[in-house]
N, CA, C and O atoms as a GROMACS GRO file, in nm:
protein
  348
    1UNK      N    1   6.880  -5.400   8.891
    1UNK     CA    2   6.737  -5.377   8.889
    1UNK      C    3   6.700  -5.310   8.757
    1UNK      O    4   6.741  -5.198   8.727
    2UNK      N    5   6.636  -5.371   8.695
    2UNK     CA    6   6.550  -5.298   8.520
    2UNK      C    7   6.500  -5.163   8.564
    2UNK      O    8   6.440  -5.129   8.666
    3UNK      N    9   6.548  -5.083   8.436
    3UNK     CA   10   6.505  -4.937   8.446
    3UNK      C   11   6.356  -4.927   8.357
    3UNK      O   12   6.350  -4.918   8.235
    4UNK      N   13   6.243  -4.931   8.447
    4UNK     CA   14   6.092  -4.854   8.394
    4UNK      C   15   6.063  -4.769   8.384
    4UNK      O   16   6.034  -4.700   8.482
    5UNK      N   17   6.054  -4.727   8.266
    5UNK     CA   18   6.014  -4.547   8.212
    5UNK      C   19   5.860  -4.582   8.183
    5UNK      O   20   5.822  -4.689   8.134
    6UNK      N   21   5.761  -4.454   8.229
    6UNK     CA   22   5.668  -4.436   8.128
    6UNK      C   23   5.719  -4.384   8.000
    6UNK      O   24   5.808  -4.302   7.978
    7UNK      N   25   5.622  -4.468   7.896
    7UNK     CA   26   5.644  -4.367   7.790
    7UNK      C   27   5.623  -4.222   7.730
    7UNK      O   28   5.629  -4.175   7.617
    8UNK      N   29   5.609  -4.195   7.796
    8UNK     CA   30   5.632  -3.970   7.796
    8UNK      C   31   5.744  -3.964   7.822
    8UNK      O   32   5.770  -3.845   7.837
    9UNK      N   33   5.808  -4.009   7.833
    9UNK     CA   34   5.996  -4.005   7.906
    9UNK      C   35   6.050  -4.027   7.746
    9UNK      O   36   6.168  -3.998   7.729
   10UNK      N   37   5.990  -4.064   7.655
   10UNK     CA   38   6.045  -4.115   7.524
   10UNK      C   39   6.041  -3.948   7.457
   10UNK      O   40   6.084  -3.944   7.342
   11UNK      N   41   6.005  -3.845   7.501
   11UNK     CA   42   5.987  -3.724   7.459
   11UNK      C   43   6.147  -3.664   7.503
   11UNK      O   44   6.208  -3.584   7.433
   12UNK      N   45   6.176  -3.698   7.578
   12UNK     CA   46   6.334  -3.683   7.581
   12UNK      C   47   6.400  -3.772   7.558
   12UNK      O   48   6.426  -3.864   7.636
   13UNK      N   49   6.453  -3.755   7.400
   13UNK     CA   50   6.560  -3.822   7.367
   13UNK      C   51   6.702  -3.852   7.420
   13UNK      O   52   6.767  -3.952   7.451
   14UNK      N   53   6.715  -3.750   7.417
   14UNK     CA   54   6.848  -3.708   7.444
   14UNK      C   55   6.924  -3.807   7.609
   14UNK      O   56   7.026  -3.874   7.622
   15UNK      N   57   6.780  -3.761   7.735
   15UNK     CA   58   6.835  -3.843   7.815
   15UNK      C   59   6.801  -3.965   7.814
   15UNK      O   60   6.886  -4.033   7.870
   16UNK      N   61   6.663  -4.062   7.751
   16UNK     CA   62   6.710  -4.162   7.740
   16UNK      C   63   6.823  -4.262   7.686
   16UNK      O   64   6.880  -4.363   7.728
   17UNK      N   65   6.824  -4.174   7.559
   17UNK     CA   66   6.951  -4.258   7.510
   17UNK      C   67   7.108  -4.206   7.625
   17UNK      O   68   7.200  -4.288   7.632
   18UNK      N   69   7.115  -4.112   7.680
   18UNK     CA   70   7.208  -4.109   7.782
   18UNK      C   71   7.198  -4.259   7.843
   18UNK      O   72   7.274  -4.353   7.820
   19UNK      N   73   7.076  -4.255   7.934
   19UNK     CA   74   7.030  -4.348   8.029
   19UNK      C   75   7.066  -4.443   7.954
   19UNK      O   76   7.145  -4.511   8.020
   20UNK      N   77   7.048  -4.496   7.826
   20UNK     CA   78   7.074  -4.643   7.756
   20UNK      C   79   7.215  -4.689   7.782
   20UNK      O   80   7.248  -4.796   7.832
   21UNK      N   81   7.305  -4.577   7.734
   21UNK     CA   82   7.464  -4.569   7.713
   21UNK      C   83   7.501  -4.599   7.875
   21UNK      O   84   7.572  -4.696   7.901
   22UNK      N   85   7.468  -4.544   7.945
   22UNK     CA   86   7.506  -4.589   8.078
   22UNK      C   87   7.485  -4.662   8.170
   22UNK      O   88   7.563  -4.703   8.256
   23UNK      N   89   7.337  -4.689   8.148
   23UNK     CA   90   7.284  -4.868   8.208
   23UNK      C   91   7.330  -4.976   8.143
   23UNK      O   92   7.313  -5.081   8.203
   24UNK      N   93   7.399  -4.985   8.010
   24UNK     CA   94   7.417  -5.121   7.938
   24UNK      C   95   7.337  -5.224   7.945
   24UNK      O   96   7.368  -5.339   7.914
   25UNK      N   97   7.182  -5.168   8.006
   25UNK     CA   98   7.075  -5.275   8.037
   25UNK      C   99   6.974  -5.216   7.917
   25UNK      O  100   6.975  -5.103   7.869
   26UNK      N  101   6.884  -5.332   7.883
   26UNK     CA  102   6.726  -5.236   7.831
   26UNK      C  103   6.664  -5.167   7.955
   26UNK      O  104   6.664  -5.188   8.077
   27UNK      N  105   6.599  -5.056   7.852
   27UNK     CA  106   6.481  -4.978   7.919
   27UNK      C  107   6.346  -5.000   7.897
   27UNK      O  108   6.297  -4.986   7.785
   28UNK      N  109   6.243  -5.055   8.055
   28UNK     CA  110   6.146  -5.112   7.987
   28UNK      C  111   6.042  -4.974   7.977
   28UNK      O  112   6.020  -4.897   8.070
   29UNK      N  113   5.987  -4.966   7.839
   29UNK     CA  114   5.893  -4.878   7.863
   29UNK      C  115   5.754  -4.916   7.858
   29UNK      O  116   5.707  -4.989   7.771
   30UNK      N  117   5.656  -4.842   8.001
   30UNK     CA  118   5.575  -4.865   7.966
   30UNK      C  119   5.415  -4.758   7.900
   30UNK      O  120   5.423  -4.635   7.899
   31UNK      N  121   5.332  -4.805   7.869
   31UNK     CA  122   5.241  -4.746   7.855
   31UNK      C  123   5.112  -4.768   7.900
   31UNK      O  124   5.055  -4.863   7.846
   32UNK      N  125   5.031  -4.687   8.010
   32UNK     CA  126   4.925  -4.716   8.047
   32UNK      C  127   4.913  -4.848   8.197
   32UNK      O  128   4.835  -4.934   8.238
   33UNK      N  129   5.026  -4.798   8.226
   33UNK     CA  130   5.088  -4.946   8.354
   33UNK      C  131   5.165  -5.034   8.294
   33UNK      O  132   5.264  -5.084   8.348
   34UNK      N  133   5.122  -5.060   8.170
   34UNK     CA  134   5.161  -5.209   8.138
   34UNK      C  135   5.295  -5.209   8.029
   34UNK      O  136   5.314  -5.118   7.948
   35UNK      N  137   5.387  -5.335   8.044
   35UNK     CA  138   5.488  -5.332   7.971
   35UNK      C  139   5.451  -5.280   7.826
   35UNK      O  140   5.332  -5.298   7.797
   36UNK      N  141   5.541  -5.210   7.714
   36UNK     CA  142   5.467  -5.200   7.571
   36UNK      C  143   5.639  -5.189   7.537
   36UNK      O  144   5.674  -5.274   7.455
   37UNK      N  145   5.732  -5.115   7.578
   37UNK     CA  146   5.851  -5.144   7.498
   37UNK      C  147   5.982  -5.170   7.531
   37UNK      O  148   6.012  -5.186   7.650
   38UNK      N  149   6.067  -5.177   7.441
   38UNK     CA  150   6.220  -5.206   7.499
   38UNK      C  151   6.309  -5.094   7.431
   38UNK      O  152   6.316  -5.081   7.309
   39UNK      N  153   6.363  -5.028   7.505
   39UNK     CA  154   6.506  -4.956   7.432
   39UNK      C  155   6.616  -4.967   7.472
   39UNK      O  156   6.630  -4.906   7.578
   40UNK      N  157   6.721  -5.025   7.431
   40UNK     CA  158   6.873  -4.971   7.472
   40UNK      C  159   6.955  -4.963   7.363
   40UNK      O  160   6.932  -4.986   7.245
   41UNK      N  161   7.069  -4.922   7.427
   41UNK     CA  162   7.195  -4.876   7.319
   41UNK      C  163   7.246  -4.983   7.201
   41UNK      O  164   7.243  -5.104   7.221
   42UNK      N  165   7.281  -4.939   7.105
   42UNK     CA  166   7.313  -5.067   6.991
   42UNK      C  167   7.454  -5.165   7.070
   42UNK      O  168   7.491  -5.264   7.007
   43UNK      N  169   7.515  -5.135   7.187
   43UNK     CA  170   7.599  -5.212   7.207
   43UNK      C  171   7.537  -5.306   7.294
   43UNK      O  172   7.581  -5.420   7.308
   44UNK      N  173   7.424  -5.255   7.363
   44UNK     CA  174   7.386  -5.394   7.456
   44UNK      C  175   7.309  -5.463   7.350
   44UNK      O  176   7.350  -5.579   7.341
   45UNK      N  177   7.209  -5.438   7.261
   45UNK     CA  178   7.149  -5.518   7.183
   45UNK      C  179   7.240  -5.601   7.106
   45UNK      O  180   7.195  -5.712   7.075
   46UNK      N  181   7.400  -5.565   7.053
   46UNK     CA  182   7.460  -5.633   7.025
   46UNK      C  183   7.486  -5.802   7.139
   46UNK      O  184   7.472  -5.922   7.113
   47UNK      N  185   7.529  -5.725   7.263
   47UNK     CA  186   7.623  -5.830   7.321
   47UNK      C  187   7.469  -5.919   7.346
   47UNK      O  188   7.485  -6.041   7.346
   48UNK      N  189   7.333  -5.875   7.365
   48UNK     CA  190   7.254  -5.927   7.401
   48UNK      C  191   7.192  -6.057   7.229
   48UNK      O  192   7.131  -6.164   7.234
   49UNK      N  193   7.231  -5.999   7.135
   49UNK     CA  194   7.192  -6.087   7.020
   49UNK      C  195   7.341  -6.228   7.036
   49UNK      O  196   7.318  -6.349   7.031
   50UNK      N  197   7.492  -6.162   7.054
   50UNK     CA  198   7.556  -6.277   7.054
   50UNK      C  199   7.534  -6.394   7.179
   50UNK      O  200   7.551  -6.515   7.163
   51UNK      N  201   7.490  -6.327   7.310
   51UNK     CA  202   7.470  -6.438   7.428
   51UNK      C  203   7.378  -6.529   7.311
   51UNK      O  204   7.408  -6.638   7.262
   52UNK      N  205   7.281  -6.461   7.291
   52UNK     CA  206   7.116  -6.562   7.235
   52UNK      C  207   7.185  -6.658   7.096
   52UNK      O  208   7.160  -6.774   7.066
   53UNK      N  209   7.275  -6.564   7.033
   53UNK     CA  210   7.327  -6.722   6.955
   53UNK      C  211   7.408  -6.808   6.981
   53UNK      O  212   7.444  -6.903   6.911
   54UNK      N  213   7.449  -6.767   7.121
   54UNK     CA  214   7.594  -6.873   7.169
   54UNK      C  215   7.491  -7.007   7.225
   54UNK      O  216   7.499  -7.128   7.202
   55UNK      N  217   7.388  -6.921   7.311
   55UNK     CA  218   7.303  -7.008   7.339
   55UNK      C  219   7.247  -7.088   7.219
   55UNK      O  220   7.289  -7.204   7.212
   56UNK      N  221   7.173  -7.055   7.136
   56UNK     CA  222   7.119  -7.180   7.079
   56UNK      C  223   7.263  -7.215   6.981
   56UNK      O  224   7.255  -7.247   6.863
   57UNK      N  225   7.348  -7.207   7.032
   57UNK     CA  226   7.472  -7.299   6.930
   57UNK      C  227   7.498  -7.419   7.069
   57UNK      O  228   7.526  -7.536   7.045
   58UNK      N  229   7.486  -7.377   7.185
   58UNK     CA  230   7.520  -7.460   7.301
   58UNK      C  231   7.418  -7.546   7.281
   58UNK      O  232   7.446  -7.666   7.285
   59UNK      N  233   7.261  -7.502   7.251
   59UNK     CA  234   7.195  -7.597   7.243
   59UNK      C  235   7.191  -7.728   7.142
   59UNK      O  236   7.194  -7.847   7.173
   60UNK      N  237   7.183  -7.674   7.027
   60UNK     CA  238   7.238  -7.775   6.931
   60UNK      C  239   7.320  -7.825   6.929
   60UNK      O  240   7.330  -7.914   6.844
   61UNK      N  241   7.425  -7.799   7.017
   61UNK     CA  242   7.540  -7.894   7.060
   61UNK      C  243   7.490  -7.991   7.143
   61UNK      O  244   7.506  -8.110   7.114
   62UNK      N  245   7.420  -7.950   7.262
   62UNK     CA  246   7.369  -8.058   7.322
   62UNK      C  247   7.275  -8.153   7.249
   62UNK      O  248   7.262  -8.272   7.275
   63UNK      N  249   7.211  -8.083   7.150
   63UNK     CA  250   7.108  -8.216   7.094
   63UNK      C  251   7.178  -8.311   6.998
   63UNK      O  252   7.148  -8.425   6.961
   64UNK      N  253   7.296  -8.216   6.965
   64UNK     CA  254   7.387  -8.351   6.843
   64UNK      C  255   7.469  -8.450   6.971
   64UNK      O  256   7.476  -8.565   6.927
   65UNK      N  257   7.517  -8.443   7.076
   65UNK     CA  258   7.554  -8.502   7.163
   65UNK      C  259   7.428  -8.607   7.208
   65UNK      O  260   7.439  -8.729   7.208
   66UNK      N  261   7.315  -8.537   7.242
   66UNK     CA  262   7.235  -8.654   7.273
   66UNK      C  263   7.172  -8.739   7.185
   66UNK      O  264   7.101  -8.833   7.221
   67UNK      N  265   7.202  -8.703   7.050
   67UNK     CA  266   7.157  -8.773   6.955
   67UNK      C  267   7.250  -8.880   6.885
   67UNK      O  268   7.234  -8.942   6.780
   68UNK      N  269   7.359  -8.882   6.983
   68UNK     CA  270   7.458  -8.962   6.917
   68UNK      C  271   7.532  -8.913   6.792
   68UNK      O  272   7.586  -9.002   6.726
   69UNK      N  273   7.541  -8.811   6.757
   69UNK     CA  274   7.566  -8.742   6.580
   69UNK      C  275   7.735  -8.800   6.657
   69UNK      O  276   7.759  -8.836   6.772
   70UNK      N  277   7.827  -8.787   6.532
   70UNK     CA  278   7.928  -8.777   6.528
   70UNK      C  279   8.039  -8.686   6.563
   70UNK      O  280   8.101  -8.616   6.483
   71UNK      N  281   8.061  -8.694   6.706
   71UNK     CA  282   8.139  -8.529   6.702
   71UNK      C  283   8.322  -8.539   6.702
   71UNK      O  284   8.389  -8.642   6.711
   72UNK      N  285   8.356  -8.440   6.692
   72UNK     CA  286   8.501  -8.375   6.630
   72UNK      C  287   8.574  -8.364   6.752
   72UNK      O  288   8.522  -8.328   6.857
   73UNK      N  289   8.706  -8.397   6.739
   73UNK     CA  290   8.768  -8.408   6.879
   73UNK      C  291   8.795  -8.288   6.853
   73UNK      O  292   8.792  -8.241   6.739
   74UNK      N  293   8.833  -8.208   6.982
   74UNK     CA  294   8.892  -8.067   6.990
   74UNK      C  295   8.999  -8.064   6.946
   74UNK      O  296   9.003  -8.018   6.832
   75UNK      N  297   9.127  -8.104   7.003
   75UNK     CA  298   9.276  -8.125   6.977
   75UNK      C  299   9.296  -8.106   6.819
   75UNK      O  300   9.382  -8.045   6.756
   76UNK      N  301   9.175  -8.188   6.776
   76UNK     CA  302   9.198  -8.186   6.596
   76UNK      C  303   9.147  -8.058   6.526
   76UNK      O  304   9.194  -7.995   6.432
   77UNK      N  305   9.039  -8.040   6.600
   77UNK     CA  306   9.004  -7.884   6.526
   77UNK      C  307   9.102  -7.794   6.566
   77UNK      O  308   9.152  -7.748   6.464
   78UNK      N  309   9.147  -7.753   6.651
   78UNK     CA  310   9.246  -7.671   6.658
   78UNK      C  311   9.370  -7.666   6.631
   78UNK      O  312   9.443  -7.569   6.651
   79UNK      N  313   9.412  -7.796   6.572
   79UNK     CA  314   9.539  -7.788   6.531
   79UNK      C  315   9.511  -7.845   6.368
   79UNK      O  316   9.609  -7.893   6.311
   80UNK      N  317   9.390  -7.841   6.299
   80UNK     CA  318   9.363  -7.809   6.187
   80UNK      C  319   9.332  -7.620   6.187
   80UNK      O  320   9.367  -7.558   6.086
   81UNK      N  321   9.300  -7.582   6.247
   81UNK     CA  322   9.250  -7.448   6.247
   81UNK      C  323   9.363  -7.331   6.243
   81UNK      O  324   9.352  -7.219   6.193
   82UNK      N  325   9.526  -7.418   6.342
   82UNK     CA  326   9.619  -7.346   6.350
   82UNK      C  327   9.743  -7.347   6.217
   82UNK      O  328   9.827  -7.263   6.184
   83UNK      N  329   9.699  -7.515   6.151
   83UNK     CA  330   9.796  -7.515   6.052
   83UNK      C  331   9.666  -7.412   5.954
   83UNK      O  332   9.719  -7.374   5.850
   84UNK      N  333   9.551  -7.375   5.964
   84UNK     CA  334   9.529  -7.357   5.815
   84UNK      C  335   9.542  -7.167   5.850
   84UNK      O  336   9.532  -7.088   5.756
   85UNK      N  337   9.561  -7.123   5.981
   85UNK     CA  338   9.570  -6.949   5.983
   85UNK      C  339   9.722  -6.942   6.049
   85UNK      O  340   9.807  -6.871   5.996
   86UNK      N  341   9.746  -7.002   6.141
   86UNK     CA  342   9.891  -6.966   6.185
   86UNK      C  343   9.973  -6.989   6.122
   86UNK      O  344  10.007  -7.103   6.092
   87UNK      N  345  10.043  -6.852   6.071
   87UNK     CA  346  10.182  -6.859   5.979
   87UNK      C  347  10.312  -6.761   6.094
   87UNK      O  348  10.428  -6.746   6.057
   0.00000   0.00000   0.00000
């Protein structure tokens, strides 16, 4: 379940960023009822920026697949990939 702070809760630092470190979720803050911000810890914004590019790499995979593009057998990338790092 998403953690909703008013924003006067942003006057304590200290425990929101606790709260960030230990939800591994964003914190939605709001102001005046209504949504106005996002905070969490630099590690969820991390894992949350790599999902969003895995995703649009999945996507463009799917559109070069439906577009007929030319694609790369696996077997070959990886055993180009292993002769060119595995020593």
């Amino acid at each position: 379940m998403p953690e909703i702070r008013p924003i006067r809760d942003l006057r304590d630092t200290t425990k929101i960023s606790k709260l960030c470190q230990e939800s591994n979720e964003p914190i939605y803050i709001t102001k005046n009822g209504y949504g106005h911000l996002v905070v969490m810890s630099m590690e969820t914004y991390k894992d949350k920026l790599a999902k969003a590019e895995l995703y649009e790499k999945l996507a463009e995979a799917e559109n070069q697949i439906r577009s007929g593009e030319k694609l790369l057998d696996a077997e070959d990338v990886f055993r180009s990939l292993r002769e060119r790092y595995v020593r």
